[in-house]
C-alpha positions in Angstrom: -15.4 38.4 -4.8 -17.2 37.3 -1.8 -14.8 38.2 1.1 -16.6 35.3 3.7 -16.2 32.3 1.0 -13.1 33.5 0.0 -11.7 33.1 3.8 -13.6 30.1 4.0 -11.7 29.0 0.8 -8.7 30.0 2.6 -9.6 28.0 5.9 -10.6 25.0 3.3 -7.2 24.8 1.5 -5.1 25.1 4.7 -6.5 22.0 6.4 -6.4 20.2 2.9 -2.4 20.7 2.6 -2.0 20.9 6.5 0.1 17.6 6.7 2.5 19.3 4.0 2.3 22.6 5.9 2.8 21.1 9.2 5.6 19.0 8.0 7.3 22.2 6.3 7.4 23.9 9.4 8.8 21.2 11.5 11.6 20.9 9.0 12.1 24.9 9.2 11.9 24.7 12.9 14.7 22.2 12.7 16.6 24.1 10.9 16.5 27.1 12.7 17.1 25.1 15.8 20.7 24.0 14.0 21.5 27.8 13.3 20.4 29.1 16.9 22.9 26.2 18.6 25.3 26.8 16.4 25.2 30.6 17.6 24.6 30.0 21.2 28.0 27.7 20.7 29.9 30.5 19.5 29.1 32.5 23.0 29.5 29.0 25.4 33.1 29.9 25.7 32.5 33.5 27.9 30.2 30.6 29.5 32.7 28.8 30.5 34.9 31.7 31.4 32.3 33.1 33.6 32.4 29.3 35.3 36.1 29.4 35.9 35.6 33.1 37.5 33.2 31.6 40.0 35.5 28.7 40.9 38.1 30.7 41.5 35.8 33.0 43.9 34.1 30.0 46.1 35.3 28.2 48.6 36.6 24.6 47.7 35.7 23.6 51.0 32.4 24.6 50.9 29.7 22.5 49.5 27.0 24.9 48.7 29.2 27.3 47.8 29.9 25.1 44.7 27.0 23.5 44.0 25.4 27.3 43.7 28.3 28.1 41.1 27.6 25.1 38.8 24.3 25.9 39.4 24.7 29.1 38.1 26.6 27.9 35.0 23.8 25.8 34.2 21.4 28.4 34.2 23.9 30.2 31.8 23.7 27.5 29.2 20.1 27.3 29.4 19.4 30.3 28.7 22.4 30.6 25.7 20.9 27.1 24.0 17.0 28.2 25.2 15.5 29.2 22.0 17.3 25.8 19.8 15.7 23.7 22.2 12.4 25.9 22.1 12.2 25.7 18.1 13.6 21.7 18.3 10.4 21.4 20.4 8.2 23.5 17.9 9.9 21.0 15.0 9.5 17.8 17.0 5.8 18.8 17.6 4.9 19.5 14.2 6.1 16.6 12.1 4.1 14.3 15.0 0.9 16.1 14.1 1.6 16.1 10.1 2.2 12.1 11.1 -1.4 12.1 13.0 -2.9 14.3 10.3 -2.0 11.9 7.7 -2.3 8.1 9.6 -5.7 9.3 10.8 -6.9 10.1 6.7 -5.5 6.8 5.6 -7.4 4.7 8.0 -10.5 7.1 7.1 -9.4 5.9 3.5 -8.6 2.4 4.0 -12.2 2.0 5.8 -14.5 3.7 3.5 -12.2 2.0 0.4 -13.4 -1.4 2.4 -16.7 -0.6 2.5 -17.3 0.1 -0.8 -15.3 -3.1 -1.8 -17.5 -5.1 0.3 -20.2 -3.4 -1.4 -18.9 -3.5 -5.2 -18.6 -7.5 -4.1 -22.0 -8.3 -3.3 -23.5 -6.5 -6.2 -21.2 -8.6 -8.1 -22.7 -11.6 -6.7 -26.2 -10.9 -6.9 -25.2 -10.4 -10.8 -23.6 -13.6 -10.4 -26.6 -15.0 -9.0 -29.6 -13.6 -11.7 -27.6 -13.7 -15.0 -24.5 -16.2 -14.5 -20.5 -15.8 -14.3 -20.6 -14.7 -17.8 -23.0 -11.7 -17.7 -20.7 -10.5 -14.9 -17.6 -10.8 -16.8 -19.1 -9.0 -19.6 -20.6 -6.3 -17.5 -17.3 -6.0 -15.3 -15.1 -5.7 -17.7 -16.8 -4.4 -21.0 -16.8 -7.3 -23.6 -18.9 -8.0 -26.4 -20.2 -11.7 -27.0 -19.2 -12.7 -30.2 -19.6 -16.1 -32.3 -16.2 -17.3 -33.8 -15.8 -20.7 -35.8 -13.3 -23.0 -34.5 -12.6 -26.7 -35.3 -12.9 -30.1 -32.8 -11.6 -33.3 -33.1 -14.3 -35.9 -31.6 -13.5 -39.5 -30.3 -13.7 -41.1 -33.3 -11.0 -38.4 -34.6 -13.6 -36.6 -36.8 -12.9 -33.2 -37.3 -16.0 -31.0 -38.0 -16.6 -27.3 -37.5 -18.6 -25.5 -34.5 -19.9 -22.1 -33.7 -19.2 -20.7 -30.1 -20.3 -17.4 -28.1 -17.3 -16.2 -26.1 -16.5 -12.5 -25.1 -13.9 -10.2 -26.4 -12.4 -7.1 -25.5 -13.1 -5.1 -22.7 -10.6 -3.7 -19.8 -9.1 -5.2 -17.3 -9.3 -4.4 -13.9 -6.8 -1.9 -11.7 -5.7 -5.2 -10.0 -5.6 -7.3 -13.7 -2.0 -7.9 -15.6 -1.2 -9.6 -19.0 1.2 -12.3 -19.1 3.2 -11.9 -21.8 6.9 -11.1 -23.5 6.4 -7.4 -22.4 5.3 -7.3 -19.0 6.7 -10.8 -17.6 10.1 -11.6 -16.8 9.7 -15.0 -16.7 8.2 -15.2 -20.0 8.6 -17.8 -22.7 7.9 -18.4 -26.1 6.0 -21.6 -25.3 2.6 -21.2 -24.0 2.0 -23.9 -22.3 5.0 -23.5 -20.2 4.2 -20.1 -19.3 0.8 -21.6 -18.3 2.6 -24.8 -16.5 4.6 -21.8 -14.2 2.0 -19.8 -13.4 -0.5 -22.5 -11.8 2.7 -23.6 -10.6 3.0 -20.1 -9.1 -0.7 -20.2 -7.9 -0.6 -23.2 -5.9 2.5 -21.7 -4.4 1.3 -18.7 -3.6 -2.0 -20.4 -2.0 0.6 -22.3 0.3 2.6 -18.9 1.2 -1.4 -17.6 2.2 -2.1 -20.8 4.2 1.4 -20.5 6.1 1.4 -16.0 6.9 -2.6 -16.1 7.1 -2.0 -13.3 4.8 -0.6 -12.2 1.3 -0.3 -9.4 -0.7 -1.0 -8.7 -4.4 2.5 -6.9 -4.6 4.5 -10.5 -3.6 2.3 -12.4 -6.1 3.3 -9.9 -8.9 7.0 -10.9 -7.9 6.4 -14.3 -7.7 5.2 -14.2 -11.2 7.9 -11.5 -12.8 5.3 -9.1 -13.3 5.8 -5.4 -12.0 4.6 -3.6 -8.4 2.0 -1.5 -8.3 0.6 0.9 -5.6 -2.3 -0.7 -5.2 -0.3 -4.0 -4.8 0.9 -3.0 -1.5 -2.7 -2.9 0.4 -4.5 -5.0 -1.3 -3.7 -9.3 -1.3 -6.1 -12.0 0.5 -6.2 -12.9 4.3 -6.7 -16.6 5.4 -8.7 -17.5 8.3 -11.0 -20.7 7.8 -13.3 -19.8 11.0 -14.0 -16.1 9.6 -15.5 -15.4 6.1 -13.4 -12.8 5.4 -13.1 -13.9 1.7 -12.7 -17.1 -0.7 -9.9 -17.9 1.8 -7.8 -18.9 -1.8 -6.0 -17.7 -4.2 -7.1 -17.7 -8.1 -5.6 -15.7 -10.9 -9.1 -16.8 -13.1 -7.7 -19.4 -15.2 -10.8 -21.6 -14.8 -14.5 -21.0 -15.5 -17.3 -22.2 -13.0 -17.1 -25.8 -14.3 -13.4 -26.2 -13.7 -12.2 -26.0 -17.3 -10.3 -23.2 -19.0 -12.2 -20.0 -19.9 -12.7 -19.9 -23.7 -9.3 -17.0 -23.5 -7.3 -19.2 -21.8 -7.8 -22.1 -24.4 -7.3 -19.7 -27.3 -4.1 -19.0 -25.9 -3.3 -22.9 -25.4 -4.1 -23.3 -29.0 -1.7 -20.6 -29.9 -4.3 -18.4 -31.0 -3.4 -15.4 -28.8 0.0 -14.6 -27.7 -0.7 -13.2 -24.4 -2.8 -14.2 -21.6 -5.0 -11.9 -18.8 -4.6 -13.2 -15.4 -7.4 -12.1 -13.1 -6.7 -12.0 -9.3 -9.5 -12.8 -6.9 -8.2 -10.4 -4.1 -10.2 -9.8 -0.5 -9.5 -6.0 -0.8 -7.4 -3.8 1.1 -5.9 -6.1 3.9 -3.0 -3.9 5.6 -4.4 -3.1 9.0 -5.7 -6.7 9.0 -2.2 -8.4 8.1 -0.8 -6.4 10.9 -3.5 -7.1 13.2 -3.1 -10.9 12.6 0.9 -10.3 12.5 0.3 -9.2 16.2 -1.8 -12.0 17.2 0.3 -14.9 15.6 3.4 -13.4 18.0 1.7 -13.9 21.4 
């Protein structure tokens, strides 16, 4: 094996784990701290004997003279409890870098993870903008068009059967949940309740954005009975009117471009699907900003 890349291998994988090395070490220097006080405390008592010695050898009267014996006692203990503060130090020292190591990768995270949202968004619209909303959707998320058969009533109250395109399976994004009987709390067996709650939920949540200036995916996930996730707790939507930061609203896709229903959510009106996918329109990552405005807001 190549001796050089190997060492550089070496190098490589130290500064990869050095947060969890430095952090290790900080904890070990702790603990030998703990051990080497505990041993200088076995020996403070010939200390302290030593003290009493001098006292009895100065002069009460004589302010030096005791000052210089304390002082002398104190040099005692410093050296007996020398190398526990010296390894405290080394512990103290090293989970503060692991801590610098680690904030200064998530802010290197947290920006390029920005960027490329930023970046993921405007392609998105420019898709928006040659093909339409649907194409997107399709593209986004995988689906097929597909023509299904479904009966209308007209008004006259003739019924007659019509052919539509609407899209069908696909994934859902990272930031995507189902609302249904097994992964919503708040779950009924009547869909248009569920539906009734969760716009209910949505114009709430869009009031909780307009109060904080800020929300986060994670506390519209509660506010809906639907689990945490770890992506929940950076990204949520910022609100700032003067600043186009992002749709400055909330919107868990319930409506199409028009303002109706998407063809999913009316299936699931009609009771032909038991479960509906609720799509969040978040700004992206927003922690640094939320504290940033947090900050402001208490001046």
């Amino acid at each position: 094996m190549n001796i050089k890349r190997m060492y550089h291998k070496v190098v490589f994988e130290g500064k990869k784990h050095s947060p969890e090395l430095l952090l290790a070490a900080g904890i070990l220097a702790s603990a030998g701290a703990i051990i080497a006080a505990v041993k200088a405390t076995t020996k403070a008592e010939a200390v302290l004997d030593n003290h009493e010695y001098r006292m009895e050898e100065v002069d009460p009267e004589s302010k030096k003279e005791v000052v210089l014996a304390y002082a002398a006692t104190g040099a005692e203990f410093a050296k007996l409890y020398a190398p526990a503060f010296a390894l405290e130090v080394v512990s103290v020292t090293a989970v503060l870098a692991s801590y610098k190591v680690l904030h200064a990768r998530n802010v290197a995270l947290a920006s390029a993870y920005a960027i490329m949202d930023k970046a993921f968004k405007q392609y998105r619209s420019r898709v928006v903008d040659e093909l339409g909303a649907t194409a997107d959707e399709k593209f986004m998320y995988g689906k097929k068009e597909e023509t299904v058969t479904k009966k209308i009533t007209d008004e006259n109250g003739k019924t007659k059967t019509v052919k539509e395109k609407v899209l069908t399976g696909g994934e859902p994004s990272m930031y995507d949940k189902f609302y249904d009987s097994v992964t919503a709390n708040n779950w009924t067996e009547d869909n248009m309740s569920n539906l009734t709650f969760i716009k209910a939920q949505q114009r709430y949540a869009n009031a909780v954005l307009k109060t904080k200036g800020y929300i986060f995916l994670n506390e519209v996930y509660k506010l809906l009975g639907l689990p945490e996730t770890q992506a929940g707790q950076v990204v949520g939507w910022i609100y700032d009117s003067d600043k186009d930061l992002g749709d400055n609203y909330i919107d868990f896709g319930l409506e199409d471009e028009f303002g109706g229903y998407t063809p999913a959510v009316s299936r699931y009106i009609d009771g032909e699907e038991d479960t509906v996918l609720l799509h969040f329109n978040v700004d992206g990552p927003i922690f640094e900003r939320a504290v940033e405005e947090k900050r402001i807001s208490e001046k």
